[in-house]
PDB file with SEQRES, HELIX, SHEET and CRYST1 records, atoms N, CA, C and O in Angstrom:
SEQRES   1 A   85  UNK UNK UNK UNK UNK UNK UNK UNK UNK UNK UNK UNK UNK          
SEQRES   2 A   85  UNK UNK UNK UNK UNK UNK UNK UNK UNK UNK UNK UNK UNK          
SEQRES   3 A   85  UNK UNK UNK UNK UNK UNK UNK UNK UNK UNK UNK UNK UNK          
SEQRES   4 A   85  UNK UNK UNK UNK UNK UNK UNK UNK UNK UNK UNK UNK UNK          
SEQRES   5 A   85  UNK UNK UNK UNK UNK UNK UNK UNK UNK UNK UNK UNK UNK          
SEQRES   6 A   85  UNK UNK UNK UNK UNK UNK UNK UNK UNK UNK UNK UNK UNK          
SEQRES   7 A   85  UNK UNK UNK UNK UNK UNK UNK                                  
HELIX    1 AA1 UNK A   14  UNK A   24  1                                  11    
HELIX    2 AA2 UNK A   41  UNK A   43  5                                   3    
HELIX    3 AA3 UNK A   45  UNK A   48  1                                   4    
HELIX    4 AA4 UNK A   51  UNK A   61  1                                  11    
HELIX    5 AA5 UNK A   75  UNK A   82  1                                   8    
CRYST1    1.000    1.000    1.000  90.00  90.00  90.00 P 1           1          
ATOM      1  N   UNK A   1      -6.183   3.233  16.798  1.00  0.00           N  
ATOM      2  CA  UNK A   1      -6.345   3.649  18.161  1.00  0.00           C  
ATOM      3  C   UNK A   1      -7.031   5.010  18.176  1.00  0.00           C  
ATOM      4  O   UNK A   1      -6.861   5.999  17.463  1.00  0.00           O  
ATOM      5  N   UNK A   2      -7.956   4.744  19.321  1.00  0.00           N  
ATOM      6  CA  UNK A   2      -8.622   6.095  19.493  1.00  0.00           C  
ATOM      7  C   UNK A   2      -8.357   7.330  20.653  1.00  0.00           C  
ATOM      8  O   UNK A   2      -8.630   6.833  21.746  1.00  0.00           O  
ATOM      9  N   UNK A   3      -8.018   8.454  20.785  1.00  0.00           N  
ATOM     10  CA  UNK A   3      -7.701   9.047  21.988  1.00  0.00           C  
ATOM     11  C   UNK A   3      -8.785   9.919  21.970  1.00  0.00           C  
ATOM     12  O   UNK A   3      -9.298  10.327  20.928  1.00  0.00           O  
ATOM     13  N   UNK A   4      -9.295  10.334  23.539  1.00  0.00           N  
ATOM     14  CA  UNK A   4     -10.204  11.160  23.688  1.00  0.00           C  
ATOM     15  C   UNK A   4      -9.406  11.660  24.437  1.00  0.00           C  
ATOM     16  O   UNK A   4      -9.290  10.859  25.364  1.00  0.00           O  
ATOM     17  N   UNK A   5      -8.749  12.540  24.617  1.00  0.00           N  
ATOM     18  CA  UNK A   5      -7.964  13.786  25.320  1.00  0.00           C  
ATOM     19  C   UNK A   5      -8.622  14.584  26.214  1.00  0.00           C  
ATOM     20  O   UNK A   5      -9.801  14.605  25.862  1.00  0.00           O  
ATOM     21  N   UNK A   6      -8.439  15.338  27.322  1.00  0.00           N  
ATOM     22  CA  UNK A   6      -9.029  15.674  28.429  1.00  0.00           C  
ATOM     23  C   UNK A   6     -11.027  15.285  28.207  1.00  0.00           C  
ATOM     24  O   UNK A   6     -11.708  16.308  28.138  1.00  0.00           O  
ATOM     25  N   UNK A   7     -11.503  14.461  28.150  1.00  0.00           N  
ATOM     26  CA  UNK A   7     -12.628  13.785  27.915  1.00  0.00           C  
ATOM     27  C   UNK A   7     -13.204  14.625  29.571  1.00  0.00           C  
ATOM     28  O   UNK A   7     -12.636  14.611  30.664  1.00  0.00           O  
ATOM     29  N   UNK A   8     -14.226  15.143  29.252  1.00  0.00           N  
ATOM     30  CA  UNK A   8     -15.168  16.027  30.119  1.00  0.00           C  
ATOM     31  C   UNK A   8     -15.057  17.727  30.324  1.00  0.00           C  
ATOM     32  O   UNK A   8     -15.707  18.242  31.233  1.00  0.00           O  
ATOM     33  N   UNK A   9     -14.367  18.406  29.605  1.00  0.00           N  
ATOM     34  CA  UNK A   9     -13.958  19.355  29.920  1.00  0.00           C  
ATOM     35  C   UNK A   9     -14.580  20.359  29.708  1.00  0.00           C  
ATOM     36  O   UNK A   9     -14.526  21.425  30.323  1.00  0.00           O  
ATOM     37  N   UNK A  10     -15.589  19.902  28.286  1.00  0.00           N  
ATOM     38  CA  UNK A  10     -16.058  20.839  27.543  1.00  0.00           C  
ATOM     39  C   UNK A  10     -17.842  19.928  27.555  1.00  0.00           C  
ATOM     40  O   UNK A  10     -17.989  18.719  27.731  1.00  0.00           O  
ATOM     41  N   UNK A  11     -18.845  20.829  27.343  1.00  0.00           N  
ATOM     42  CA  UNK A  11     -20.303  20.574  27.585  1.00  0.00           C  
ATOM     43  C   UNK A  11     -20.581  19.438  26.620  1.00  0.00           C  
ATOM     44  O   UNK A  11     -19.760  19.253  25.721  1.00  0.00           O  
ATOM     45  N   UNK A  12     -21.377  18.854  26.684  1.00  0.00           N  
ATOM     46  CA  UNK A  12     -21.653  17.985  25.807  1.00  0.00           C  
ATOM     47  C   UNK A  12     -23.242  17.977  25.654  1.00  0.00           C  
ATOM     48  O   UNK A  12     -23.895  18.285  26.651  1.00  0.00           O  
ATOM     49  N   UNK A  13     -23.847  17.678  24.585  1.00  0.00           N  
ATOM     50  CA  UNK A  13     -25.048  17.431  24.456  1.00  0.00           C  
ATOM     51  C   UNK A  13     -25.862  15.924  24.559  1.00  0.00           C  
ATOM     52  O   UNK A  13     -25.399  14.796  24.392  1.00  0.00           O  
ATOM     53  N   UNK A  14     -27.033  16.283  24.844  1.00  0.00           N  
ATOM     54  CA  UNK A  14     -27.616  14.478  24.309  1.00  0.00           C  
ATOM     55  C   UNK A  14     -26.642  13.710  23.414  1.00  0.00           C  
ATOM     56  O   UNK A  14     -25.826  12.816  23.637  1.00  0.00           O  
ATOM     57  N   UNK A  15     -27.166  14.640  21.896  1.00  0.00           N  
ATOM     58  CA  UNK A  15     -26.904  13.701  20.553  1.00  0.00           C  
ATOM     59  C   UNK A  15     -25.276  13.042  21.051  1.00  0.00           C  
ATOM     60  O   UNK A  15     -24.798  11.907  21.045  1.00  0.00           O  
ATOM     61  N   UNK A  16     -24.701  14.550  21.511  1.00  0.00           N  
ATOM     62  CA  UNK A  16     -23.481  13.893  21.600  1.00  0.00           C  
ATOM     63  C   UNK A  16     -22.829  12.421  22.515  1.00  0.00           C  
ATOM     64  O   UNK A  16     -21.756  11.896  22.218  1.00  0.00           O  
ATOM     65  N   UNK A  17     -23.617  11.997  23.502  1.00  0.00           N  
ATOM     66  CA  UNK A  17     -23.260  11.584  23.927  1.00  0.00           C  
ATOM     67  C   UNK A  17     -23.947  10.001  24.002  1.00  0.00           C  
ATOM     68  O   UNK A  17     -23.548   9.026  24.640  1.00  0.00           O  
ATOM     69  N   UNK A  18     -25.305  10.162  22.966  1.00  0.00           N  
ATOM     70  CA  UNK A  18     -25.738   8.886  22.082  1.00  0.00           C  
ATOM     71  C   UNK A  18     -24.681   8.605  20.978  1.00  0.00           C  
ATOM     72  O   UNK A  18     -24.598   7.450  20.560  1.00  0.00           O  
ATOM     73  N   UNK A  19     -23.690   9.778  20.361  1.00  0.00           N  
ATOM     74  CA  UNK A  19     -22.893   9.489  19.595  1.00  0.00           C  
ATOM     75  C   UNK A  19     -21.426   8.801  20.011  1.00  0.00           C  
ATOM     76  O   UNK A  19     -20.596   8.097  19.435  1.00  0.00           O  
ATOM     77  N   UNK A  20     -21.573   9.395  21.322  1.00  0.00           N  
ATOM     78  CA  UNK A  20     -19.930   8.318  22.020  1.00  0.00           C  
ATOM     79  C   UNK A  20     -20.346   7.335  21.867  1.00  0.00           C  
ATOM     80  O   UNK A  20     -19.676   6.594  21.148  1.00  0.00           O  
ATOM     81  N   UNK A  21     -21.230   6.963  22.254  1.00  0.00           N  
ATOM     82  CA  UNK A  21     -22.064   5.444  23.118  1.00  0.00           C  
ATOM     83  C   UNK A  21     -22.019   4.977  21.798  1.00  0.00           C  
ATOM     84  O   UNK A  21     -20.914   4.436  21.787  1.00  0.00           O  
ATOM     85  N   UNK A  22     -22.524   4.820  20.601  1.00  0.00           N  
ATOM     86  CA  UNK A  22     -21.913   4.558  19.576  1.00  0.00           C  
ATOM     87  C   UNK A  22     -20.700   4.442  18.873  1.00  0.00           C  
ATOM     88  O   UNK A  22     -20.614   3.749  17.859  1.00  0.00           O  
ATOM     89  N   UNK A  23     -19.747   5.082  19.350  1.00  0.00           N  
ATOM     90  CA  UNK A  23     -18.528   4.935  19.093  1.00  0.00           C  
ATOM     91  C   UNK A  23     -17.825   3.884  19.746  1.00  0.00           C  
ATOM     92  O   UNK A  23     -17.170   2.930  19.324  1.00  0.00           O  
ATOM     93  N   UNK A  24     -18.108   4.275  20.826  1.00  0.00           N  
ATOM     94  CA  UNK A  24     -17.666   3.058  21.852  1.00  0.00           C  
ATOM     95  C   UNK A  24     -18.355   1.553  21.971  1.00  0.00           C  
ATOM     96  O   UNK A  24     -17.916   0.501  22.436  1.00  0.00           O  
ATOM     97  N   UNK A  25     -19.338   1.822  21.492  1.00  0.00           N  
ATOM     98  CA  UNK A  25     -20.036   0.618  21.300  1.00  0.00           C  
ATOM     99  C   UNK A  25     -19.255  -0.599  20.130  1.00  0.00           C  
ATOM    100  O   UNK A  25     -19.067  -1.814  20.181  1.00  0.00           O  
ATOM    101  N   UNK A  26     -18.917   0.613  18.998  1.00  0.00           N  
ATOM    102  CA  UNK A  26     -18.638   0.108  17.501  1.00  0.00           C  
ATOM    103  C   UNK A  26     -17.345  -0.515  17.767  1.00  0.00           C  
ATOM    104  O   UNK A  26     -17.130  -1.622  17.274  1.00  0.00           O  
ATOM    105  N   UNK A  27     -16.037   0.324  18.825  1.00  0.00           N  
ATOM    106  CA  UNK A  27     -14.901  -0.429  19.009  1.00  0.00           C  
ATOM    107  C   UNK A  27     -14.970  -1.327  20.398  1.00  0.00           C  
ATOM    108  O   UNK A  27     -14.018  -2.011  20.773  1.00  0.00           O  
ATOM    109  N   UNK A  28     -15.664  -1.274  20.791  1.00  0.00           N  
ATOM    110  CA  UNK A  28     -15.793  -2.253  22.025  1.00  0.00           C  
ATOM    111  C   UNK A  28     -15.335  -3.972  21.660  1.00  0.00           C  
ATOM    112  O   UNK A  28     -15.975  -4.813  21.028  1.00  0.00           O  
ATOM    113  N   UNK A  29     -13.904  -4.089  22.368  1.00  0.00           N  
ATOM    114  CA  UNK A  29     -13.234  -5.682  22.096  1.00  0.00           C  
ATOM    115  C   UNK A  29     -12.569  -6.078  20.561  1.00  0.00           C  
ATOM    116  O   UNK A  29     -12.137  -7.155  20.151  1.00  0.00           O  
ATOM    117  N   UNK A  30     -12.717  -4.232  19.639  1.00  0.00           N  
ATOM    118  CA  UNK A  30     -12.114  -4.658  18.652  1.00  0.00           C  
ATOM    119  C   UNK A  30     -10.640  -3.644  18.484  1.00  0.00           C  
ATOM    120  O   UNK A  30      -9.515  -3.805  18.011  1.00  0.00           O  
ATOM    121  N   UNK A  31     -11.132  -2.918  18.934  1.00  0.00           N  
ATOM    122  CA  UNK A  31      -9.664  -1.788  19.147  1.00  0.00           C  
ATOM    123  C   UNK A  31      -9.719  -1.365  20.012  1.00  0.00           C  
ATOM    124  O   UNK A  31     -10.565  -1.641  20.863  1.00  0.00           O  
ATOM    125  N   UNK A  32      -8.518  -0.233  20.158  1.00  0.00           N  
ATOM    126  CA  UNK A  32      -7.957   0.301  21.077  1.00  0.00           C  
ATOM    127  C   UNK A  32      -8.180   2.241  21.666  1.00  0.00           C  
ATOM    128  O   UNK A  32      -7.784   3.322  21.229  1.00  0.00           O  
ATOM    129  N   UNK A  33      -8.827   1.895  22.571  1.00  0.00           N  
ATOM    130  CA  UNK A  33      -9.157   3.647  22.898  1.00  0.00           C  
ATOM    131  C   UNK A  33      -8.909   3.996  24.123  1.00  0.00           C  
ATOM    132  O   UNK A  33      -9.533   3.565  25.093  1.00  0.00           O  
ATOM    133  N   UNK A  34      -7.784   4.969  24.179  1.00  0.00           N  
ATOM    134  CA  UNK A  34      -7.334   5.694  25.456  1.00  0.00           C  
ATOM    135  C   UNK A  34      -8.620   6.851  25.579  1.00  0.00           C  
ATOM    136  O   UNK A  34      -9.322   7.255  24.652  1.00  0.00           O  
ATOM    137  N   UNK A  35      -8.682   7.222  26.958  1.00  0.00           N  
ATOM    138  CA  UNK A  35      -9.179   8.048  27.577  1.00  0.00           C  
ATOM    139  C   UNK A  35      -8.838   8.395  28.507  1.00  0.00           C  
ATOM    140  O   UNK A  35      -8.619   7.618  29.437  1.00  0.00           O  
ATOM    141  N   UNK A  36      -8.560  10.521  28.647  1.00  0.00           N  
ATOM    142  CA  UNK A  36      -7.873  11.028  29.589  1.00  0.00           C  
ATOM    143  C   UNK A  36      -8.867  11.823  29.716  1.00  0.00           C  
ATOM    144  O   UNK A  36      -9.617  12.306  28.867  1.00  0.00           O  
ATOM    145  N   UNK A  37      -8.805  11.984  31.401  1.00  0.00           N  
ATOM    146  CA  UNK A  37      -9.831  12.881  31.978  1.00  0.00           C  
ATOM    147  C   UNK A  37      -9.536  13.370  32.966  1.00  0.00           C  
ATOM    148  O   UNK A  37      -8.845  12.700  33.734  1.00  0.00           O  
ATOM    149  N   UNK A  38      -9.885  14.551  33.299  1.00  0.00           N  
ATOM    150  CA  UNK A  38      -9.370  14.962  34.930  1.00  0.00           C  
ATOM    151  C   UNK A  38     -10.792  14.691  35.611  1.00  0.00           C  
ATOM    152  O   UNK A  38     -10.763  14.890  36.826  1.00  0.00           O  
ATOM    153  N   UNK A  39     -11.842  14.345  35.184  1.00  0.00           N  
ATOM    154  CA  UNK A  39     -13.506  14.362  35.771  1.00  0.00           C  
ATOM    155  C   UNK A  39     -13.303  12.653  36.418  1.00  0.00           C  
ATOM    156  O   UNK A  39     -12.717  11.865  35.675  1.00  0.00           O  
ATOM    157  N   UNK A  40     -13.638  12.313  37.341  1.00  0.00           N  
ATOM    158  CA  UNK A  40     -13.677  11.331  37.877  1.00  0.00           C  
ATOM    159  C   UNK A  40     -14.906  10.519  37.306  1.00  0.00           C  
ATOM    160  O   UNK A  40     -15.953  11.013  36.889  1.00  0.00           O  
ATOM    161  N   UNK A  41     -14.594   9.248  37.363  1.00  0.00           N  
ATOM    162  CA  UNK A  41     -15.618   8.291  36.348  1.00  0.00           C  
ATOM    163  C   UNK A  41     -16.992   8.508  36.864  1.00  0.00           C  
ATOM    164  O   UNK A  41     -17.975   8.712  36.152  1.00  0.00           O  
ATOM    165  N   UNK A  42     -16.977   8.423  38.720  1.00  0.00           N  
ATOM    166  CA  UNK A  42     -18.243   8.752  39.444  1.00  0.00           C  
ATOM    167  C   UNK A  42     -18.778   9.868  39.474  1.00  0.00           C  
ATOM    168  O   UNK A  42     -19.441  10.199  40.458  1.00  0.00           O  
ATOM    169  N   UNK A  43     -18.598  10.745  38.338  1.00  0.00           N  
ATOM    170  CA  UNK A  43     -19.079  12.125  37.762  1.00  0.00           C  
ATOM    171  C   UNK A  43     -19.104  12.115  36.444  1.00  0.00           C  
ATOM    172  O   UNK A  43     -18.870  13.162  35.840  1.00  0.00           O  
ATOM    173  N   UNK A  44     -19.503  10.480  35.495  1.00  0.00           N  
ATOM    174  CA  UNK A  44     -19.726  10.822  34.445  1.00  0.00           C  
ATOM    175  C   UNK A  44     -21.167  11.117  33.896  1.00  0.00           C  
ATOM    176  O   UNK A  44     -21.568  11.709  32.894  1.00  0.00           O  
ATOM    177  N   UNK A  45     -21.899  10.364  35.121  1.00  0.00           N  
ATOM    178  CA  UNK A  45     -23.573  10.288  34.620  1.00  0.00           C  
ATOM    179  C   UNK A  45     -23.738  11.562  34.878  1.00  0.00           C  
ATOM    180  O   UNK A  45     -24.662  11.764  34.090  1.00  0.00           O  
ATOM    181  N   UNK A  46     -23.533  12.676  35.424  1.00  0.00           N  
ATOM    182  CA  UNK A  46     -23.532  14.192  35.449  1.00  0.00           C  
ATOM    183  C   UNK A  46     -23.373  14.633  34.394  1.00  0.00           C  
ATOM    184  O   UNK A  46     -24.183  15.256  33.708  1.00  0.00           O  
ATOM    185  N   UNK A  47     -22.308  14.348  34.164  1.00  0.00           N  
ATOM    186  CA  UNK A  47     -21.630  14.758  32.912  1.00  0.00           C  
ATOM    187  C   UNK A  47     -22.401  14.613  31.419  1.00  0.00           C  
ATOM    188  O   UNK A  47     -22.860  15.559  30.779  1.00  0.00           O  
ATOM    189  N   UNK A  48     -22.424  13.495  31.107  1.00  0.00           N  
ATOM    190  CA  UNK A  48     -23.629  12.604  30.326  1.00  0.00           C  
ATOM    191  C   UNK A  48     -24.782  13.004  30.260  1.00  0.00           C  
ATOM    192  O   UNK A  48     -25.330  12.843  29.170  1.00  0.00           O  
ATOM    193  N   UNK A  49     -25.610  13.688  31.407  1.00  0.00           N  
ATOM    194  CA  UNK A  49     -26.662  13.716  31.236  1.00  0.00           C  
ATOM    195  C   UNK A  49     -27.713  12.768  30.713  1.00  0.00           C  
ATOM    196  O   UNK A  49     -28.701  13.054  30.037  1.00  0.00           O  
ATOM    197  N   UNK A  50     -27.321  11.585  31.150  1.00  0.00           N  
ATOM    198  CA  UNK A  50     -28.585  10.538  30.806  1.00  0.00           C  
ATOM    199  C   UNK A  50     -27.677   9.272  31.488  1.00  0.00           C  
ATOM    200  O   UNK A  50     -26.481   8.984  31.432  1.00  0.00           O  
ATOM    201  N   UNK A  51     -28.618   8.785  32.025  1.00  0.00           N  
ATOM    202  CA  UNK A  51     -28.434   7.196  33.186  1.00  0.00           C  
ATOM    203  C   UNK A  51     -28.308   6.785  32.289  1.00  0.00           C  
ATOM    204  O   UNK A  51     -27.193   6.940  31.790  1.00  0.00           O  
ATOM    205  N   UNK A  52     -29.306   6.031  31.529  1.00  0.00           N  
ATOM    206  CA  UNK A  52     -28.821   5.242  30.552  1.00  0.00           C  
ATOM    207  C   UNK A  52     -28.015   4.923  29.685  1.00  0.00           C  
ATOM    208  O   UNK A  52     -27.687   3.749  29.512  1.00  0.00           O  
ATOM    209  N   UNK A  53     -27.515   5.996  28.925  1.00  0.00           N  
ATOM    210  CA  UNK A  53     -25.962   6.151  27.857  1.00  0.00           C  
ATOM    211  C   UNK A  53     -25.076   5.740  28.678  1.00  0.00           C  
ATOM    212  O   UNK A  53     -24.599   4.608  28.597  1.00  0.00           O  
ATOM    213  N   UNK A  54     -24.658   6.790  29.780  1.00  0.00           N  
ATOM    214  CA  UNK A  54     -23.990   6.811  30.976  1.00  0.00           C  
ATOM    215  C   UNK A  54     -23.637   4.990  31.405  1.00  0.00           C  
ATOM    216  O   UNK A  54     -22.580   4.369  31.298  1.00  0.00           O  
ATOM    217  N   UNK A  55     -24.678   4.639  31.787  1.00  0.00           N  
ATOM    218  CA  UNK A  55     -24.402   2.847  31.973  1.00  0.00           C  
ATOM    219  C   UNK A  55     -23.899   2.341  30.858  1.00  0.00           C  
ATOM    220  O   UNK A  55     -22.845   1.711  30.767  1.00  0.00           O  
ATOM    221  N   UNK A  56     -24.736   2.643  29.896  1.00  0.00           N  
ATOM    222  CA  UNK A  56     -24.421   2.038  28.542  1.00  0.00           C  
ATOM    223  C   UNK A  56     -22.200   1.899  28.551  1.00  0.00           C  
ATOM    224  O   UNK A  56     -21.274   1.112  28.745  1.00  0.00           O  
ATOM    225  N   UNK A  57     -22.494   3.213  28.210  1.00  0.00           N  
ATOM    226  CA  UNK A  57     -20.776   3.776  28.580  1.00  0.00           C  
ATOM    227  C   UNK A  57     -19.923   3.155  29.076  1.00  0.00           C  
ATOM    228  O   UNK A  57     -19.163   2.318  28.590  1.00  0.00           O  
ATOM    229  N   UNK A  58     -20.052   3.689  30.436  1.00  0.00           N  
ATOM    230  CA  UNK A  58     -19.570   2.623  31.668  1.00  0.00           C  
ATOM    231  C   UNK A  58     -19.702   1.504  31.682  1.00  0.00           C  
ATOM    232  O   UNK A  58     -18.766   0.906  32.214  1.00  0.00           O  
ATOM    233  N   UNK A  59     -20.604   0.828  31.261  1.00  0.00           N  
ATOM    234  CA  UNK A  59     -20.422  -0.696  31.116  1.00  0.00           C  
ATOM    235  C   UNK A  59     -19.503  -1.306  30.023  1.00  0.00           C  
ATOM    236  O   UNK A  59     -19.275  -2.515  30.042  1.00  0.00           O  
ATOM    237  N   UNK A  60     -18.935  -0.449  29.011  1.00  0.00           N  
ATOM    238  CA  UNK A  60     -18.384  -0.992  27.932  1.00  0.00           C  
ATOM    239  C   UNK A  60     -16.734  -0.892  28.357  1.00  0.00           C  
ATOM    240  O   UNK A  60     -15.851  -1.689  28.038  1.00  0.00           O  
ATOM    241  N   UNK A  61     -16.584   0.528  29.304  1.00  0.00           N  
ATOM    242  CA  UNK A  61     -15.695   1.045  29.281  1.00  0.00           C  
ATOM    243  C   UNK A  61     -14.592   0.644  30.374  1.00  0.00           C  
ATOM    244  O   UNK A  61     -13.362   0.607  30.387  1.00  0.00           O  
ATOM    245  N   UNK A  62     -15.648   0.354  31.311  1.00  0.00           N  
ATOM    246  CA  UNK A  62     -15.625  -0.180  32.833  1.00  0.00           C  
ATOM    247  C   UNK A  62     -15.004  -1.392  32.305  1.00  0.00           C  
ATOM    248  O   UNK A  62     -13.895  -1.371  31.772  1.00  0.00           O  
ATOM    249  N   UNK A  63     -15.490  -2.119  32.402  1.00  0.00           N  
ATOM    250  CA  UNK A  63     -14.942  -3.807  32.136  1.00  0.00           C  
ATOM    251  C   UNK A  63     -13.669  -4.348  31.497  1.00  0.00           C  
ATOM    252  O   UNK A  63     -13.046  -5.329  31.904  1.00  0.00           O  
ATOM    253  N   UNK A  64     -13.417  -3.729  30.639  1.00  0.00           N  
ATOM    254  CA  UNK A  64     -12.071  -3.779  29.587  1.00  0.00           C  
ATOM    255  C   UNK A  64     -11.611  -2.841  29.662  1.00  0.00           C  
ATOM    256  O   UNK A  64     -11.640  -2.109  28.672  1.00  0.00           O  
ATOM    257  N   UNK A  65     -11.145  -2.525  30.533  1.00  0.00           N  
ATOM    258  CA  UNK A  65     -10.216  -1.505  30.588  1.00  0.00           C  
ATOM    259  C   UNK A  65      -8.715  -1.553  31.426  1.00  0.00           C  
ATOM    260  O   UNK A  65      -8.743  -2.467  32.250  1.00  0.00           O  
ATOM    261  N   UNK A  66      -7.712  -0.977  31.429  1.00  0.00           N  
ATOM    262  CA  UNK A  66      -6.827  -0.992  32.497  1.00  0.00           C  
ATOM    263  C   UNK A  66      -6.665   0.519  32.742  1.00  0.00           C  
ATOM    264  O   UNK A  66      -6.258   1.266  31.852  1.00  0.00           O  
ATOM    265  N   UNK A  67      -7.045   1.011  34.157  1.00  0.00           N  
ATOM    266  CA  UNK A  67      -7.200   2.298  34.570  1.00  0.00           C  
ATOM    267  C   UNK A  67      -5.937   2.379  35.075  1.00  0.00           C  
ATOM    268  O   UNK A  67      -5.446   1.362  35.566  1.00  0.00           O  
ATOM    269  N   UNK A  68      -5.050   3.838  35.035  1.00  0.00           N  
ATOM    270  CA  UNK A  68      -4.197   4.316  35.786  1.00  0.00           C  
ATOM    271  C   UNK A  68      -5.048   5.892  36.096  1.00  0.00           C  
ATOM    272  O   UNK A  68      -5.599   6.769  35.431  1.00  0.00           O  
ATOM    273  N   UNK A  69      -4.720   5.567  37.662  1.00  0.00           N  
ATOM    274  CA  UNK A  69      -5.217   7.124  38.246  1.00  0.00           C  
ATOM    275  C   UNK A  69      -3.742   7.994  38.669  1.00  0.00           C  
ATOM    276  O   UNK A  69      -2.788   7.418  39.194  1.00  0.00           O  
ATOM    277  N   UNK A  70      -3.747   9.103  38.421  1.00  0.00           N  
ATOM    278  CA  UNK A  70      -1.668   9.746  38.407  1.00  0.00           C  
ATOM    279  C   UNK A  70      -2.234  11.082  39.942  1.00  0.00           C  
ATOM    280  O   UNK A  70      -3.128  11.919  40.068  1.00  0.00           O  
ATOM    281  N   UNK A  71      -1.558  10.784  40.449  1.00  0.00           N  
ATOM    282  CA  UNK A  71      -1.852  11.459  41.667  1.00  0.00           C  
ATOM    283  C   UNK A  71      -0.450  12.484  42.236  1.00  0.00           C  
ATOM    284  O   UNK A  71       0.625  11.937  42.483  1.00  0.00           O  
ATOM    285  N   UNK A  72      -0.610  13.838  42.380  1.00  0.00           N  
ATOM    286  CA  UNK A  72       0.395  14.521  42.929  1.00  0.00           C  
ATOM    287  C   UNK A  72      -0.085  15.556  42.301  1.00  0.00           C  
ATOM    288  O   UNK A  72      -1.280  15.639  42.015  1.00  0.00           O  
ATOM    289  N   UNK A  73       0.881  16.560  41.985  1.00  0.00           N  
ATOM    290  CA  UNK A  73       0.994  17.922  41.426  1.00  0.00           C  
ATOM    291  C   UNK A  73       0.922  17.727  40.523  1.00  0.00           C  
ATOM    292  O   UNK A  73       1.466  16.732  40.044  1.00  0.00           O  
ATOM    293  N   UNK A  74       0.079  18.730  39.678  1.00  0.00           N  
ATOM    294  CA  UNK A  74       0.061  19.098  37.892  1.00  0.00           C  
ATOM    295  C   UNK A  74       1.738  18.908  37.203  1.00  0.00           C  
ATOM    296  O   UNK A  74       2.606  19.710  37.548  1.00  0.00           O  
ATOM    297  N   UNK A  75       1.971  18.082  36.485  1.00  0.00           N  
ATOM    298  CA  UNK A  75       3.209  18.839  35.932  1.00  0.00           C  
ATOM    299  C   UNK A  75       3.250  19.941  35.353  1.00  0.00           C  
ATOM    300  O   UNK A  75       4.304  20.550  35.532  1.00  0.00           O  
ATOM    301  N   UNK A  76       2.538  20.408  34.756  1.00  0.00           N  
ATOM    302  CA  UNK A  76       2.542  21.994  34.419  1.00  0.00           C  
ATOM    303  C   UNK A  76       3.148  23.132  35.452  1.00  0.00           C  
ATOM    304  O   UNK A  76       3.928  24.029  35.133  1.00  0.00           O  
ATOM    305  N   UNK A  77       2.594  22.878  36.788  1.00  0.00           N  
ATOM    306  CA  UNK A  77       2.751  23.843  37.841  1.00  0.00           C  
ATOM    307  C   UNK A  77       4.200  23.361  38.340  1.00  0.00           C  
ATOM    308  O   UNK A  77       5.182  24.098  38.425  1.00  0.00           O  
ATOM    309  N   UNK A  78       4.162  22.042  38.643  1.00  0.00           N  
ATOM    310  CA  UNK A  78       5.936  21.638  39.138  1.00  0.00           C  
ATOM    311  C   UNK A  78       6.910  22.298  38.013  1.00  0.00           C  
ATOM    312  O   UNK A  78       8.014  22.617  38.454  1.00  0.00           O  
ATOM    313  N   UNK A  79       6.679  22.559  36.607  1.00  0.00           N  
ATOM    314  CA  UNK A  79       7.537  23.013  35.574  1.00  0.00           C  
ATOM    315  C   UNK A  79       7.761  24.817  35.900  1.00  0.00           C  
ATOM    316  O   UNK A  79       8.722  25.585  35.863  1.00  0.00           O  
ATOM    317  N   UNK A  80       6.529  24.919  36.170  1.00  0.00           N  
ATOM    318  CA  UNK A  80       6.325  26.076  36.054  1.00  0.00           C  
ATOM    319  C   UNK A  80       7.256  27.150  37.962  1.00  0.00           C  
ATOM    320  O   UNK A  80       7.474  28.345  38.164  1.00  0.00           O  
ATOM    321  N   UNK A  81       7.412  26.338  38.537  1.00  0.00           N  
ATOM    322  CA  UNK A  81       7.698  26.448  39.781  1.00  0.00           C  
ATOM    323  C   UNK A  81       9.593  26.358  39.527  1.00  0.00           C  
ATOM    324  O   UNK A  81      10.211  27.212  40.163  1.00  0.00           O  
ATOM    325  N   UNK A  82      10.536  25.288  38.566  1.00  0.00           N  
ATOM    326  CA  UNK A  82      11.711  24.974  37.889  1.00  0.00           C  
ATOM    327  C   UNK A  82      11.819  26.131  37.374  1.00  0.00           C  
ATOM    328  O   UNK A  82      12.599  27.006  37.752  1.00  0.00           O  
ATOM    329  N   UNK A  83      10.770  26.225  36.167  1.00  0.00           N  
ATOM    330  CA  UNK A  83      11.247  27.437  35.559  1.00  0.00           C  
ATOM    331  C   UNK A  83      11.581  29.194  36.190  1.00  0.00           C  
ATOM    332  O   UNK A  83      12.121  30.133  35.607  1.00  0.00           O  
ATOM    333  N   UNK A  84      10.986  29.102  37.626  1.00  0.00           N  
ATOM    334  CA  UNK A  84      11.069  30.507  37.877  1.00  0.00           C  
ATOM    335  C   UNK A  84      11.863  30.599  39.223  1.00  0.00           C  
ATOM    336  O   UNK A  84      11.545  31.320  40.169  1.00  0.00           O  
ATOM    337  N   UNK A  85      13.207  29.557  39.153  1.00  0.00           N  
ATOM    338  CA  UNK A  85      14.096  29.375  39.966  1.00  0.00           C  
ATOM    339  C   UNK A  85      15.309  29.882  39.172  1.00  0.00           C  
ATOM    340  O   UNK A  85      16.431  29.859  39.677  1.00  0.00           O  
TER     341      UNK A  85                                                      
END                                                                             
């Protein structure tokens, strides 16, 4: 299994992101890869910097997938709000 952990957070380059598209390509329908992001999917071709990878991507990622979106307060900040009670 693969985890990409806050996935968008930090800049990415071309190469890099001909190199996901490869990655993802290579486990596509054969294993297993979580991905966490706070960047919304309809802000990845931004992100990406290229339509094409970007589809590429999304098309692999999109399809087989089971998305959970977690909606409310950071737990960090709800902890952080406990702790200074």
């Amino acid at each position: 299994m693969l985890i990409l952990d806050d996935f968008g957070t930090s800049t990415i380059t071309t190469d890099d992101a001909t190199n996901l598209f490869e990655i993802i390509e290579d486990r596509t329908e054969l294993n297993s890869t979580i991905i966490t992001s706070q960047l919304p999917v309809s802000s990845w071709y931004n992100y990406l910097n290229n339509d094409t990878v970007a589809d590429a991507i999304l098309d692999r990622i999109i399809h087989s997938s089971h998305r959970i979106e977690l909606e409310g307060e950071s737990m960090r900040k709800l902890r952080s709000k406990i702790n200074k009670i």
